[in-house]
C-alpha distance (Angstrom), angle and dihedral (degrees) to the residues before:
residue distance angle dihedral
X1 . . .
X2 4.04 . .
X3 3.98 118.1 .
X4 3.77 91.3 -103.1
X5 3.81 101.8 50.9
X6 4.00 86.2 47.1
X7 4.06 94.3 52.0
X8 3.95 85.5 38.9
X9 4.01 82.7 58.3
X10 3.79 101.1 49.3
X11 3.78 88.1 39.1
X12 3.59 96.2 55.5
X13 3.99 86.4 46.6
X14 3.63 97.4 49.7
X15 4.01 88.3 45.9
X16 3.44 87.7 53.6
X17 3.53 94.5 53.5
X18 4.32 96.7 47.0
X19 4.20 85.2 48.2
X20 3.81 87.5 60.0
X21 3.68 93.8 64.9
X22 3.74 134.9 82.7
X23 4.19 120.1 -108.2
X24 3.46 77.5 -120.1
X25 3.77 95.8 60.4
X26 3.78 92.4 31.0
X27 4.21 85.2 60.3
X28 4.02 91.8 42.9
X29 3.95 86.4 56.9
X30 3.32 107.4 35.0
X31 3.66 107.1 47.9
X32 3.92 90.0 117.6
X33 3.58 119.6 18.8
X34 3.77 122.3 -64.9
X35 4.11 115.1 -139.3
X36 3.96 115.1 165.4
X37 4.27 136.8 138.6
X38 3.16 135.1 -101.8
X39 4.18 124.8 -171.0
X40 3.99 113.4 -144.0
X41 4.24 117.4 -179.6
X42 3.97 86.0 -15.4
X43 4.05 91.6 -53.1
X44 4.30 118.4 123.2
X45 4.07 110.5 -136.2
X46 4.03 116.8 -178.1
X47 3.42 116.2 -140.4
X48 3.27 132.5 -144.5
X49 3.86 133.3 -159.1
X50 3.84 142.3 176.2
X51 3.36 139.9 156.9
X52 3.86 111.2 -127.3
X53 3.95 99.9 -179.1
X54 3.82 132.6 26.6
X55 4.14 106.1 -177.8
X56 3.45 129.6 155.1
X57 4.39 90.3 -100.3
X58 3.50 99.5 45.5
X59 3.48 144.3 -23.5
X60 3.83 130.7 -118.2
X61 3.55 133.1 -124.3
X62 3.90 141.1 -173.8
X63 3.90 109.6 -157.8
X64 4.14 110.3 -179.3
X65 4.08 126.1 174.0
X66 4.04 124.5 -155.3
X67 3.61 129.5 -173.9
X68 4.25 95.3 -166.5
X69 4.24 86.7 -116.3
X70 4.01 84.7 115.6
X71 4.11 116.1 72.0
C-alpha cells in the first residue's frame, strides 16, 4: 500500500473515532493538545490533536497522523 493511502487509513479511523464524541467530551479532552500512538499492520503512527475553535455551534478540531518517514 503507498505511504499516503496508509496515513489516509489511520486518519480516517482516528476521525472516526473524535466524531463519535460529544463537544462536550471533545472540550474535556482537548483543552491542551492531545499527541498519542497508535500501531496499524505492525507500523507506529503519532497522532496529533488540537482543538482550533470552541464556539457556542460547534467546536473545531485539527486531527494530523505521522509515521516518523519525514526528518
Amino acid at each position: 500500500m503507498r505511504r499516503r493511502a496508509e496515513w489516509r487509513r489511520v486518519l480516517d479511523a482516528e476521525t472516526e473515532s473524535w466524531s463519535r464524541k460529544s463537544c462536550e467530551q471533545l472540550i474535556e479532552k482537548l483543552h491542551e493538545s492531545h499527541n498519542y500512538v497508535v500501531v496499524v499492520d505492525a507500523k507506529h503512527y503519532q497522532v496529533e490533536v488540537e482543538l482550533l475553535e470552541n464556539c457556542e455551534e460547534y467546536v473545531h478540531m485539527a486531527l494530523g497522523v505521522d509515521d516518523g518517514c519525514f526528518p
